[in-house]
N, C-alpha and C positions, 0 to 999 in steps of 0.2 A: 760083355764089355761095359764099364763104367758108364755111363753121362756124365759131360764136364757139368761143373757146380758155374752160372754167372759170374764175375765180379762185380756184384751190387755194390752200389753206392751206400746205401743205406739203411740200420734193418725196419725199416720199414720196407723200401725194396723189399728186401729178404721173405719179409709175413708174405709180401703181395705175390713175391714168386713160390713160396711153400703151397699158397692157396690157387692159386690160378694150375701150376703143374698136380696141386693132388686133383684139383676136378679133371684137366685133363686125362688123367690116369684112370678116372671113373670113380674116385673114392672123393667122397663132399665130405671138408674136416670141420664140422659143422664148430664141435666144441673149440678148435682153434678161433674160426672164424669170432666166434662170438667173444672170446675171452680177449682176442683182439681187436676186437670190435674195426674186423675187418680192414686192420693193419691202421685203423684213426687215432686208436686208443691215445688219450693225451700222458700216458704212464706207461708207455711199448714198452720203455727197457725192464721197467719191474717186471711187466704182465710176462714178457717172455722169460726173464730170468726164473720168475716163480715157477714156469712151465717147464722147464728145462730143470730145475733143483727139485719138484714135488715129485715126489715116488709113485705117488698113485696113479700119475697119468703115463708113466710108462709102462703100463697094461692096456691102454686103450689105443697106445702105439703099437703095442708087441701085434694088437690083434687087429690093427688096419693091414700093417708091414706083410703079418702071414697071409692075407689075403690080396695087396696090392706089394707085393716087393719093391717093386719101381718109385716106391714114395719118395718124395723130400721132404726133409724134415728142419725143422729151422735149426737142433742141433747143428745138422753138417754143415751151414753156414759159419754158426755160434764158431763152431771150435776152431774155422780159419779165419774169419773177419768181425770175432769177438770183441777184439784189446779197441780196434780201431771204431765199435759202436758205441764202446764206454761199459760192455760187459765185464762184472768182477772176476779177476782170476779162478775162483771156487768156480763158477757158470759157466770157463772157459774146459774147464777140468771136465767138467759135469756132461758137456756138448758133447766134447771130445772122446767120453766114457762111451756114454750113451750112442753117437754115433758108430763107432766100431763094433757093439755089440748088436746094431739093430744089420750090420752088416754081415755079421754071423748067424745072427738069425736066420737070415734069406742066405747064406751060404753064399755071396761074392758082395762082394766090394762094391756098391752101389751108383758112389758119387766121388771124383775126384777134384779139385779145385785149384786154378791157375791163381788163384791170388800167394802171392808173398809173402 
């Protein structure tokens, strides 16, 4: 069965619940932590859009996910409470890709999301 996704306020929210639930989960997402300089970063919305548009770190995803399925990832917020943090539509796109496929990946459905 799914986990409901929060309705964060804000993505900063968002970084702080990606990072607090993957250590829950037993997986430390070290490189997020840092590139978000633990959800401070005074440039979140680039830092995250750059994470979400750059190709090379979805291999570092693919291979947390096969190991920890239960992840969250700041995609699956991005794709639902994107427009509303000031994400470009292309990074709305990009979430939204990327989340459904990390969802195939692990073979269900991961995260679903009450927000509107």
């Amino acid at each position: 069965m799914p986990r409901e996704l929060p309705n964060l306020p804000t993505r900063k929210d968002a970084v702080r619940y990606v990072i607090d639930s993957n250590m829950t989960d037993g997986y430390p997402p070290t490189r997020f932590i840092q590139a978000t300089q633990n959800g401070e970063a005074v440039n979140l919305l680039e830092v995250c859009q750059r994470l979400i548009d750059k190709a090379e770190i979805l291999e570092w995803l693919e291979k947390a996910l096969t190991k920890y399925p239960t992840l969250v990832t700041i995609e699956d917020f991005v794709q639902w409470r994107g427009r509303d943090w000031g994400f470009n539509e292309a990074t709305i796109l990009n979430a939204r890709a990327r989340s459904q496929y990390f969802d195939q990946l692990v073979s269900r459905t991961r995260y679903v999301s009450t927000a509107s």
